[in-house]
Chimera marker file (.cmm) of the C-alpha trace (Angstrom):
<marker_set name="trace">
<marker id="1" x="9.876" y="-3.980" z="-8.982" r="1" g="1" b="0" radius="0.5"/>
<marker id="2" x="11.645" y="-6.607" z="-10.346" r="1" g="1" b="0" radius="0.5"/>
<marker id="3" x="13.770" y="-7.616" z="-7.797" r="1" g="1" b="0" radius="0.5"/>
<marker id="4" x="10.442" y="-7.415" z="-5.676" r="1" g="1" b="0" radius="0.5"/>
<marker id="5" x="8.748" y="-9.850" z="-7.332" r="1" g="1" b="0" radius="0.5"/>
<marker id="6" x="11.603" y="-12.276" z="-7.406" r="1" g="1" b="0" radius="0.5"/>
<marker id="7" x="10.433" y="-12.537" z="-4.000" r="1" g="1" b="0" radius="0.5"/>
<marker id="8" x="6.994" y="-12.284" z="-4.149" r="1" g="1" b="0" radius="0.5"/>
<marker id="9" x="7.076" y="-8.832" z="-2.605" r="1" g="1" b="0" radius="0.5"/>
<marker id="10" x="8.163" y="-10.140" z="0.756" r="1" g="1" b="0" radius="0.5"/>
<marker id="11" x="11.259" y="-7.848" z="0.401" r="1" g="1" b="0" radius="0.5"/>
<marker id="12" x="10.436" y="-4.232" z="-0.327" r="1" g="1" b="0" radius="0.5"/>
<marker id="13" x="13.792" y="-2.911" z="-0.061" r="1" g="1" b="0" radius="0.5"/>
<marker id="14" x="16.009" y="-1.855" z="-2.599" r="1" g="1" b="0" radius="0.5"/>
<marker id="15" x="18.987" y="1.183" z="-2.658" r="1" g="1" b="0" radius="0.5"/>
<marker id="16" x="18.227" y="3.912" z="-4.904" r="1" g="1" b="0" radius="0.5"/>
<marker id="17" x="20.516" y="4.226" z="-7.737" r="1" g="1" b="0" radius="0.5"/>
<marker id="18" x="20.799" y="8.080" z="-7.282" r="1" g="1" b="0" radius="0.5"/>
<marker id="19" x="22.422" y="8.400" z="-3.758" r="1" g="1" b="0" radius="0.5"/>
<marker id="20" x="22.394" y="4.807" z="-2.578" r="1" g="1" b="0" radius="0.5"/>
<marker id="21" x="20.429" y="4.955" z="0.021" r="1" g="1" b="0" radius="0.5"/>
<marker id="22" x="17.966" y="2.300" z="1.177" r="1" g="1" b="0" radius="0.5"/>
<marker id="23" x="14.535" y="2.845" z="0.454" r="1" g="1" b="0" radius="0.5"/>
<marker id="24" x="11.177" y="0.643" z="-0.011" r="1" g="1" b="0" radius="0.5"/>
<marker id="25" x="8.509" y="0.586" z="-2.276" r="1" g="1" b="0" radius="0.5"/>
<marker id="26" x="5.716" y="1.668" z="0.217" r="1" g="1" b="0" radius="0.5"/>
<marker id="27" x="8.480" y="4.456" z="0.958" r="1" g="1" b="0" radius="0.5"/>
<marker id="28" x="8.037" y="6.018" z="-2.583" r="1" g="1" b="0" radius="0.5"/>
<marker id="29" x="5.572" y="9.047" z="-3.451" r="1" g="1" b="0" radius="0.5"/>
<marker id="30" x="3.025" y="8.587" z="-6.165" r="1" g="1" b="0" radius="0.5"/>
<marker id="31" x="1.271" y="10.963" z="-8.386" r="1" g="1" b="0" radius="0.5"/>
<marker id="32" x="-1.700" y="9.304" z="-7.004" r="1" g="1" b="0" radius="0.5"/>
<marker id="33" x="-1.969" y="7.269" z="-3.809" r="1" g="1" b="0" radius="0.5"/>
<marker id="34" x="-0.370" y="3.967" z="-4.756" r="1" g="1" b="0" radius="0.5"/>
<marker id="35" x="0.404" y="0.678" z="-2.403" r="1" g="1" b="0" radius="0.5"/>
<marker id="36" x="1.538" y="-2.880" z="-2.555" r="1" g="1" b="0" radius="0.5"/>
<marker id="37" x="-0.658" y="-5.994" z="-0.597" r="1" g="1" b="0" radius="0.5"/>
<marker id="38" x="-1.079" y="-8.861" z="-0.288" r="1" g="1" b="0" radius="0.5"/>
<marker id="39" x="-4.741" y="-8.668" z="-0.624" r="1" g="1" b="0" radius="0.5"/>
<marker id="40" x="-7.649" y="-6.399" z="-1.855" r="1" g="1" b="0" radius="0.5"/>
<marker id="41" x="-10.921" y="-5.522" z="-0.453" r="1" g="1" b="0" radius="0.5"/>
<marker id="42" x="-13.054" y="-3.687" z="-2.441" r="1" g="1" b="0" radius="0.5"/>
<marker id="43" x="-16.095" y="-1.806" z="-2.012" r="1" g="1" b="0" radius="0.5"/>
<marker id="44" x="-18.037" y="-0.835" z="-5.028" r="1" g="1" b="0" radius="0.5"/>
<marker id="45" x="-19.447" y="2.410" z="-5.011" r="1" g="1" b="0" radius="0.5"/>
<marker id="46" x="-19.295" y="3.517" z="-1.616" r="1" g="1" b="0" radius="0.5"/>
<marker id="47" x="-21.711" y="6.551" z="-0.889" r="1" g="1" b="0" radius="0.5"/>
<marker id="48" x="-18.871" y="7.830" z="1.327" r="1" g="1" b="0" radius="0.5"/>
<marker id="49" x="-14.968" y="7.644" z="2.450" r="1" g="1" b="0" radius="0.5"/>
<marker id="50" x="-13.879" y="5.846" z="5.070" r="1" g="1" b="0" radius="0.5"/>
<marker id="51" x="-13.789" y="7.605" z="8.584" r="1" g="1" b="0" radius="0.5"/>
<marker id="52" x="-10.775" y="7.267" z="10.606" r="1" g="1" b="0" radius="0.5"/>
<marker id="53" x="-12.305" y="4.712" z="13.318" r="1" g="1" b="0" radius="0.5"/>
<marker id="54" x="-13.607" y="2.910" z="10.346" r="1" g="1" b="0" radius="0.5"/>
<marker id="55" x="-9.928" y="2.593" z="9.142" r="1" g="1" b="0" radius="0.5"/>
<marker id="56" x="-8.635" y="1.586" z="12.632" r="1" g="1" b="0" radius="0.5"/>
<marker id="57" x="-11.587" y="-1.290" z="12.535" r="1" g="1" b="0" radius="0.5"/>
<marker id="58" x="-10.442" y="-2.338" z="9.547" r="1" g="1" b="0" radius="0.5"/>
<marker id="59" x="-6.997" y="-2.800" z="10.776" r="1" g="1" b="0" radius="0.5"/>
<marker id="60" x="-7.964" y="-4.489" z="13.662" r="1" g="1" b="0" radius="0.5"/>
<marker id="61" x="-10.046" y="-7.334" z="11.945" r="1" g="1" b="0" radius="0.5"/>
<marker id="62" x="-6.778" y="-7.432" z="9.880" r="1" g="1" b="0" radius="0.5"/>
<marker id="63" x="-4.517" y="-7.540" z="12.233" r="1" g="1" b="0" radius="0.5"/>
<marker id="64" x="-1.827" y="-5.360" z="9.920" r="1" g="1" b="0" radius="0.5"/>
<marker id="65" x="-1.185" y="-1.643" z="8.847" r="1" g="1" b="0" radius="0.5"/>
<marker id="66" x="-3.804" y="-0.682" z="7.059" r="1" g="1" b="0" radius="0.5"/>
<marker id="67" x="-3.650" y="2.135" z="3.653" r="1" g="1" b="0" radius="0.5"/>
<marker id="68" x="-6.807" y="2.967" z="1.834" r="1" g="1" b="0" radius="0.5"/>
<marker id="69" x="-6.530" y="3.772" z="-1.843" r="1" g="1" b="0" radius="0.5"/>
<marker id="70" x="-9.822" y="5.644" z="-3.300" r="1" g="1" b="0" radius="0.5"/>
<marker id="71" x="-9.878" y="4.526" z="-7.407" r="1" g="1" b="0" radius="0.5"/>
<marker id="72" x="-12.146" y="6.223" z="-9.215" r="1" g="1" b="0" radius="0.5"/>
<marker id="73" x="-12.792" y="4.311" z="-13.176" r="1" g="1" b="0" radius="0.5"/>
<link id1="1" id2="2" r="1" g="1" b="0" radius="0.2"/>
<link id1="2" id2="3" r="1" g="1" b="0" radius="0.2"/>
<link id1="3" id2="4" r="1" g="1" b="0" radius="0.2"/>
<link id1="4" id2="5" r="1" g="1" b="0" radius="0.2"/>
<link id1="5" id2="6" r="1" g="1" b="0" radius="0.2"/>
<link id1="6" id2="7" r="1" g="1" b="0" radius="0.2"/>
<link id1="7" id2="8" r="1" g="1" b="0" radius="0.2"/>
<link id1="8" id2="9" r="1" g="1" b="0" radius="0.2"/>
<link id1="9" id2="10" r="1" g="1" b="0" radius="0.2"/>
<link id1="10" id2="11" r="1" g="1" b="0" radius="0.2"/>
<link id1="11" id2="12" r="1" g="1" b="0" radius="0.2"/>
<link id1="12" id2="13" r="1" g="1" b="0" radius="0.2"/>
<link id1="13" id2="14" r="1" g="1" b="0" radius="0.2"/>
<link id1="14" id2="15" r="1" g="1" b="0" radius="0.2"/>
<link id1="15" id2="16" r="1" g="1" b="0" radius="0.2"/>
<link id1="16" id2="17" r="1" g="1" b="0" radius="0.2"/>
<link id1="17" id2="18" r="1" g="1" b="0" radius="0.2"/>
<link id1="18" id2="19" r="1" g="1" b="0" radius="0.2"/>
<link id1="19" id2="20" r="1" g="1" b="0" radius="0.2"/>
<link id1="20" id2="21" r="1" g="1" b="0" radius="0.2"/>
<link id1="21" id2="22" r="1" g="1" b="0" radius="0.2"/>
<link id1="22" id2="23" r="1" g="1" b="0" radius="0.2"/>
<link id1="23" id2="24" r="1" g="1" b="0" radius="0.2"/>
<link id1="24" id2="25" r="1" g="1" b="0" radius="0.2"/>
<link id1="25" id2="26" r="1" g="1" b="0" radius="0.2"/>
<link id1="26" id2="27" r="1" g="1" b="0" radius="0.2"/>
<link id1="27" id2="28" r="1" g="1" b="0" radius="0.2"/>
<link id1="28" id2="29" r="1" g="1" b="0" radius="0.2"/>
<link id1="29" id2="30" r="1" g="1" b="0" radius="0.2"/>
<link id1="30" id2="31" r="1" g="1" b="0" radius="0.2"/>
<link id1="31" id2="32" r="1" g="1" b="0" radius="0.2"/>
<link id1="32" id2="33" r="1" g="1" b="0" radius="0.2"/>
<link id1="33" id2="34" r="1" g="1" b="0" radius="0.2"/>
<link id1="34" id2="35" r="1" g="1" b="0" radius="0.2"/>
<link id1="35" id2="36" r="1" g="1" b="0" radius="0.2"/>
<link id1="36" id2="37" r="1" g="1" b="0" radius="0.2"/>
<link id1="37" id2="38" r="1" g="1" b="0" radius="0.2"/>
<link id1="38" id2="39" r="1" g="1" b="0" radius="0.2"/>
<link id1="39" id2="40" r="1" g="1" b="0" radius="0.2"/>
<link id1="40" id2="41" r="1" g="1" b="0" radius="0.2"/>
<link id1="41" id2="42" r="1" g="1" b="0" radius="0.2"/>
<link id1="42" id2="43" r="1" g="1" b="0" radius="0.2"/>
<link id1="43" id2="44" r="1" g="1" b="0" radius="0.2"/>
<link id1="44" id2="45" r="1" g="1" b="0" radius="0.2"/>
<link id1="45" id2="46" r="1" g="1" b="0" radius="0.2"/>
<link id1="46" id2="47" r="1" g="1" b="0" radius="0.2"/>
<link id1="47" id2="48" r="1" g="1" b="0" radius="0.2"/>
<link id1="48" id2="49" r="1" g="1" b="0" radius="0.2"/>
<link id1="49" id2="50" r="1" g="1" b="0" radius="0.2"/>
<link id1="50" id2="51" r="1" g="1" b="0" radius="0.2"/>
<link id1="51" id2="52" r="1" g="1" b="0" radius="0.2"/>
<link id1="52" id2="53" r="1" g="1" b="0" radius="0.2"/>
<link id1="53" id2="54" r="1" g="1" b="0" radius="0.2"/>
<link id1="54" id2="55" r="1" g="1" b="0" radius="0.2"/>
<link id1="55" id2="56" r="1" g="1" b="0" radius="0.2"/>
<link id1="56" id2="57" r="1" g="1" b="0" radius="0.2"/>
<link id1="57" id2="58" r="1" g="1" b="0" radius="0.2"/>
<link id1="58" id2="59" r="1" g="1" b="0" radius="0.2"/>
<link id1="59" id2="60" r="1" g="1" b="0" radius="0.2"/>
<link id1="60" id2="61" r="1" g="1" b="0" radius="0.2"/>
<link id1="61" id2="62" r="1" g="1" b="0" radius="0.2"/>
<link id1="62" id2="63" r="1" g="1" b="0" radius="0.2"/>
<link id1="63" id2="64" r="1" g="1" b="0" radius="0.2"/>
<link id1="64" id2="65" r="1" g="1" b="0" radius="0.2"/>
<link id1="65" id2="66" r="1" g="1" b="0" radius="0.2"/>
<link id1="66" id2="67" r="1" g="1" b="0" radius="0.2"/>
<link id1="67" id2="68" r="1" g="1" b="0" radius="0.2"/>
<link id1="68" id2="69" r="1" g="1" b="0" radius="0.2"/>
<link id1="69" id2="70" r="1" g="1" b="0" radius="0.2"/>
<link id1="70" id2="71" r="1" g="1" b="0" radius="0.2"/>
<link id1="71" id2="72" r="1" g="1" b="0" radius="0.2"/>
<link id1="72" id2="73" r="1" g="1" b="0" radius="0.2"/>
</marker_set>
């Protein structure tokens, strides 16, 4: 993480210290769904999930891969 935010996360990569072996953040499995971005958009209290073709939408107006991260306070 640090040596990610040295450069502002524009460089996920890093070698794991157990087998050397290159790796990068968005690579690594959560308890929980987890992600790094550049931005956020947020809906509050959505009545539903997102479908897939509303994911695909998303990721069109973006332009750019797009994960979706349900957080529940």
């Amino acid at each position: 993480m640090d040596k990610a935010h040295e450069t502002q996360f524009t460089d996920l990569y890093f070698v794991t210290p157990c087998c050397r072996q290159l790796s990068s953040l968005n690579d690594l499995v959560y308890n929980m769904p987890t992600g790094f971005s550049r931005f956020v958009a947020a809906v509050t209290d959505p009545e539903e999930e997102l479908t897939g073709d509303q994911i695909q939408q998303v990721e069109g107006v973006s332009g750019m891969p797009t994960r979706i991260i349900y957080a529940r306070y």
